[in-house]
ZAMARGU-4260 file (C-alpha; in steps of 0.2 Angstrom, whole numbers, plus 5000, padded with zeros to 4 digits):
<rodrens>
0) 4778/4329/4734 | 4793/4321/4725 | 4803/4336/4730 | 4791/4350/4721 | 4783/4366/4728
5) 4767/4365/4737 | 4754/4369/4723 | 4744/4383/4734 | 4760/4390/4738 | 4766/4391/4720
10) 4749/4401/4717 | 4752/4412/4734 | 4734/4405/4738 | 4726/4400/4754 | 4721/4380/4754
15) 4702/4385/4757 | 4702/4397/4740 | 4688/4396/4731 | 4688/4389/4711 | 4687/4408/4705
20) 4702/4415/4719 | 4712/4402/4711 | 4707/4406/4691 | 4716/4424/4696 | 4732/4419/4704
25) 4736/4410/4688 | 4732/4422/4678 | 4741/4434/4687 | 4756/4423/4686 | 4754/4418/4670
30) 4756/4436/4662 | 4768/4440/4675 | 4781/4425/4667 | 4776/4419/4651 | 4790/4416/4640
35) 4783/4428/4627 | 4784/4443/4639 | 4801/4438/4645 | 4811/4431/4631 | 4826/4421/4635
40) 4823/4420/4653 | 4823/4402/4658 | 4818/4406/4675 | 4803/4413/4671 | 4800/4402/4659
45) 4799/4388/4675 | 4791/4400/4685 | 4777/4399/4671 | 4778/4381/4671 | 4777/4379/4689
50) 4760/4390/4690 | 4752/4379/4674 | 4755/4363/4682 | 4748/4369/4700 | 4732/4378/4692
55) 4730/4361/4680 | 4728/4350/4698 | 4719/4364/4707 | 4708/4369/4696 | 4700/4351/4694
60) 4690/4347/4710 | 4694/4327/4708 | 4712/4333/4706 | 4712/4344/4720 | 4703/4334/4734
65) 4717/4318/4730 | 4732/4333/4730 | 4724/4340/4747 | 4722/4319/4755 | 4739/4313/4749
70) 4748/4328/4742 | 4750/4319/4726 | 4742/4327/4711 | 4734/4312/4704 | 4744/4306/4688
75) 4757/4316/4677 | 4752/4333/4673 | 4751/4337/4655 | 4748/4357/4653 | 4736/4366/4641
80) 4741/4383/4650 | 4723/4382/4660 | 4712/4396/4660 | 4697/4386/4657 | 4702/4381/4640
85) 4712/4391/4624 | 4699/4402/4622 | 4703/4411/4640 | 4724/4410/4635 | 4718/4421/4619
90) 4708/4432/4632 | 4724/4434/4645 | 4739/4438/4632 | 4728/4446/4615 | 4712/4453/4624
95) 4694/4446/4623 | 4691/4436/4608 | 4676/4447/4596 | 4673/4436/4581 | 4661/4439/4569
100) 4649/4454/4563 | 4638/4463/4575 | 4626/4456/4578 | 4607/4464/4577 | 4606/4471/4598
105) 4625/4477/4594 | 4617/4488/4585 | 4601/4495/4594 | 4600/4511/4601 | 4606/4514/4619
110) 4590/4514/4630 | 4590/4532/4641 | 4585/4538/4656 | 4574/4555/4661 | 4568/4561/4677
115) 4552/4571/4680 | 4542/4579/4692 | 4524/4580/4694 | 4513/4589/4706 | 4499/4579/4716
120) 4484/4586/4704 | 4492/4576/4690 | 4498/4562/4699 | 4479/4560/4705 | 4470/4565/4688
125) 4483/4558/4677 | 4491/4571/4664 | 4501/4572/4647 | 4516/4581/4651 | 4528/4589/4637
130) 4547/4588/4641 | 4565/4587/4633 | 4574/4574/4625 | 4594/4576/4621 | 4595/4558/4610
135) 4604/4553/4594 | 4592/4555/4580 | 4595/4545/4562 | 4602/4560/4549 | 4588/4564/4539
140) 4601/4568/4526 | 4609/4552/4524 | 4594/4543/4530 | 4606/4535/4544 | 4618/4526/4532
145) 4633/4537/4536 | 4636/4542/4515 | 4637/4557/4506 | 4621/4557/4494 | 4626/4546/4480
150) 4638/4536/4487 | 4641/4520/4499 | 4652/4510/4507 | 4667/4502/4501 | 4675/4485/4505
155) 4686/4489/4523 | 4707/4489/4515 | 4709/4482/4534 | 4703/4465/4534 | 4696/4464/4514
160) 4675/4462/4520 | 4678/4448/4531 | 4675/4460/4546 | 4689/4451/4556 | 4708/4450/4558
165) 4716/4435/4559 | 4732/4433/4571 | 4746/4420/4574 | 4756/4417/4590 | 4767/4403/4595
170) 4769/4397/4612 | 4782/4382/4617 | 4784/4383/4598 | 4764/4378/4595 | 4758/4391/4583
175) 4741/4397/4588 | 4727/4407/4579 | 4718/4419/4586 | 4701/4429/4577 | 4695/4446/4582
180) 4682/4459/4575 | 4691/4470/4563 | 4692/4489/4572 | 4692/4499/4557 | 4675/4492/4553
185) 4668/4485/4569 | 4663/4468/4558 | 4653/4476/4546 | 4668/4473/4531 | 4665/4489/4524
190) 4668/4508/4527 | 4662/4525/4523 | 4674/4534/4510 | 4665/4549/4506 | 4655/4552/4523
195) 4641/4563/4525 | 4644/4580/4528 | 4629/4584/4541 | 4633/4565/4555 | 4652/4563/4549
200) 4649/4546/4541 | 4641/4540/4560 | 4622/4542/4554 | 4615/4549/4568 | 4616/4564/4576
205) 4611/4573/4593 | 4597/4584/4597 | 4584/4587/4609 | 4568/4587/4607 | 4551/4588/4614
210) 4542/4576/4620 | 4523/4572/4626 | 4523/4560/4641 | 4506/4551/4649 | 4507/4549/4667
215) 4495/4537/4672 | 4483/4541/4686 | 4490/4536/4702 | 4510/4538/4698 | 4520/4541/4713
220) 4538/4544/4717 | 4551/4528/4710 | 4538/4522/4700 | 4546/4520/4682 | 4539/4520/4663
225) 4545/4514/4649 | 4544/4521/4631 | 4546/4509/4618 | 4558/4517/4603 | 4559/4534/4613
230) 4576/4533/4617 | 4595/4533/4605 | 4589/4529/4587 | 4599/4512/4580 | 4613/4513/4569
235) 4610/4509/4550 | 4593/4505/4553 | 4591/4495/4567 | 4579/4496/4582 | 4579/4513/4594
240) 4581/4511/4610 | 4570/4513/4624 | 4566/4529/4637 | 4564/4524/4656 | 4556/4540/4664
245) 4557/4540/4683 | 4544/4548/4692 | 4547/4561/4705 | 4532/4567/4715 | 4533/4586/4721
250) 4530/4591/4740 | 4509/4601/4742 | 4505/4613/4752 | 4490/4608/4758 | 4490/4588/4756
255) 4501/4575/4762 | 4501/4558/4753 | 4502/4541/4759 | 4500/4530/4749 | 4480/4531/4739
260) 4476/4540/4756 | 4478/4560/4757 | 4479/4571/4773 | 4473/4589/4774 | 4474/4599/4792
265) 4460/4611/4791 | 4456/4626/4802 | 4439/4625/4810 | 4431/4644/4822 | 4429/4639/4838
270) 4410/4644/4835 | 4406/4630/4823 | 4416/4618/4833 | 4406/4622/4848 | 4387/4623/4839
275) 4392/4613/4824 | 4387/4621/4805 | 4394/4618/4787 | 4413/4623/4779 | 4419/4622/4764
280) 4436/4611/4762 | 4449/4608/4749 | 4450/4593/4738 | 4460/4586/4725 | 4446/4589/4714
285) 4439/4604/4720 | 4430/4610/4736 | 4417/4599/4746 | 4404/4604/4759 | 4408/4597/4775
290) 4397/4596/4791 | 4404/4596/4810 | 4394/4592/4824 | 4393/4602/4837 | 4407/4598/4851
295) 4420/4594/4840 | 4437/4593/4849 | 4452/4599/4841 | 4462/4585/4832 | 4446/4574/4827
300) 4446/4569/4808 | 4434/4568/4792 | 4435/4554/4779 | 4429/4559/4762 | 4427/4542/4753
305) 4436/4542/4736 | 4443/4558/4738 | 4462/4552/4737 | 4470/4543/4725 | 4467/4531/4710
310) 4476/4513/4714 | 4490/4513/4699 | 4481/4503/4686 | 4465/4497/4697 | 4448/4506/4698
315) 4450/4508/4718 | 4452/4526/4726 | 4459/4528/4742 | 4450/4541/4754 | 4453/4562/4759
320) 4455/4563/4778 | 4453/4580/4786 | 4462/4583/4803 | 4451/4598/4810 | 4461/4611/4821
325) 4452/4623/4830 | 4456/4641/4827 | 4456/4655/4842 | 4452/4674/4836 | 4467/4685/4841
330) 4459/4702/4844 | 4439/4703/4851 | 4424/4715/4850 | 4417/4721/4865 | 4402/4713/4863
335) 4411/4696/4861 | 4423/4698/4877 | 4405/4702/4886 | 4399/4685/4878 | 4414/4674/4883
340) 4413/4681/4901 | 4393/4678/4902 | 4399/4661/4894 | 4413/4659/4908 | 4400/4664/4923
345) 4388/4650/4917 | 4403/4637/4917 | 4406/4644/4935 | 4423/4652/4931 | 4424/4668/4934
350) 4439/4678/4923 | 4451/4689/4933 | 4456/4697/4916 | 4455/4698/4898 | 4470/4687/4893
355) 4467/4673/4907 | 4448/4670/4900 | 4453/4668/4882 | 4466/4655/4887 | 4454/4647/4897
360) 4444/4646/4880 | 4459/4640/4871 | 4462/4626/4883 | 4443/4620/4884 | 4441/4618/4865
365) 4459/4612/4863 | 4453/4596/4876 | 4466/4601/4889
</rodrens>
């Protein structure tokens, strides 16, 4: 290699980095030695050097594959300091390159972000919920322009209305130009000089507000709306952005949901279980009348058609299913002792006491 360092090793790369690794070893070098940040010193100055003409072979695949084959870099290397052109040298030593006056999304309200939380009943009926907003509002004093009633902007002293500063460097004795969005007036070329008193000149202000929100029939948990204009208003006038509201559904105490379907545990007497009858049960909408035949075992389930939820945005409703537990009296009449005995002598179990026939009772209806 005609006496020269090894490329990847001027880098302190491995051979098998990949095209970005590379792009941020010279980088890394190249502030770390460029003559402009150490004036005078020659050995940086080759250092600098050193790093440009490896990154110049590197960074070109044809370049790199006949360096790797014959360790050759393919022809005389003629530095332009890399970093994918002059604009990435202007990004490296000034900072990224803003040129330019803001442009229209520049200006758009920030988009925003509120959690709420819904209970079942809403979730299955749909609902209009009223909430808090904290968002910047456009000052209905200055009507958003930033100005004292009666006045307005003046040309910006910093860069004359062109709403950019122009800088000169030299490098290697080249003089270079660079262009960047003026900071005193963020490219707008003009200023505030008598602000208003209620938004400081800024044209908006913050405040929270209320807010009626729809939730759609059907909303569960992660499902996310988006209210156009709802969010940070625009500065001088331009478009609000956005509120994304995140639904959070709340834990019931009767109902669990999955999915369209809901699931409700319902308490059933032994005495309906066994001759079967009527109850009333709980829905989203209401009680319904249920019937139960007679026999039914602890653990069987109901389906109510249509009794869940609404599919979000569809027609389709998903169903109520009732998982029936049978429930044991804790304390009997007289009478009813005498009828569970009579009850255990016809099943030919005779009870030795009060408390071994009533978990006998338990364990027939329960199945076990």
């Amino acid at each position: 290699m005609n006496g020269k360092r090894d490329y990847y090793e001027v880098l302190g790369i491995d051979r098998s980095a990949p095209p970005g690794e590379i792009k941020r070893a010279y980088r890394r070098l190249a502030r770390l030695h460029h003559p402009d940040v150490n004036p005078g010193d020659n050995e940086a100055e080759e250092r600098f050097k050193q790093a440009t003409e490896a990154y110049e072979v590197l960074s070109d695949p044809e370049r790199r594959r006949q360096y790797d084959l014959y360790g050759e870099a393919g022809g005389p290397v003629v530095p332009d300091f890399g970093f994918g052109g002059i604009s990435d040298l202007f990004e490296t030593f000034f900072g990224p390159l803003r040129t330019g006056r803001p442009r229209p999304e520049d200006l758009r309200g920030a988009d925003l972000r509120l959690d709420l939380e819904i209970t079942l009943e809403e979730a299955a009926l749909g609902a209009d919920k009223v909430t808090r907003v904290n968002r910047l509002v456009t000052c209905s004093e200055c009507s958003g322009k930033g100005a004292r009633a009666g006045s307005g902007p003046i040309v910006c002293p910093a860069c004359g209305g062109q709403g950019s500063i122009r800088r000169t460097s030299g490098v290697f004795g080249v003089q270079f130009t660079s262009v960047s969005t003026c900071e005193r007036c963020q490219g707008e070329g003009r200023v505030i000089s008598d602000p208003c008193p209620s938004c400081q000149g800024k044209g908006r202000l913050r405040k929270v507000e209320q807010l009626k929100v729809h939730i759609p029939p059907g909303a569960d948990s992660g499902h996310r709306l988006r209210l156009e204009g709802e969010g940070d208003a625009g500065l001088r006038g331009a478009p609000a952005g956005d509120l994304y509201v995140y639904i959070h559904l709340l834990p019931h105490k009767i109902f669990e949901r999955r999915g369209t379907e809901i699931i409700c545990e319902v308490p059933l007497p032994f005495s309906i279980a066994a001759l079967g009858g009527k109850i009333r049960v709980p829905t989203l909408q209401g009680e319904e009348e249920l019937y139960i035949p007679a026999g039914t075992q602890t653990g069987s389930t109901f389906r109510l058609r249509g009794k869940g939820l609404p599919q979000p945005g569809g027609h389709s409703r998903g169903d109520e299913h009732l998982l029936v537990k049978i429930t044991i009296p804790a304390r009997l009449t007289a009478k009813q002792r005498q009828l569970l005995r009579q009850f255990a002598e016809s099943e030919g179990e005779i009870a030795e006491d009060e408390k071994g026939l009533l978990d006998r009772v338990k364990d027939a209806l329960s199945g076990d």
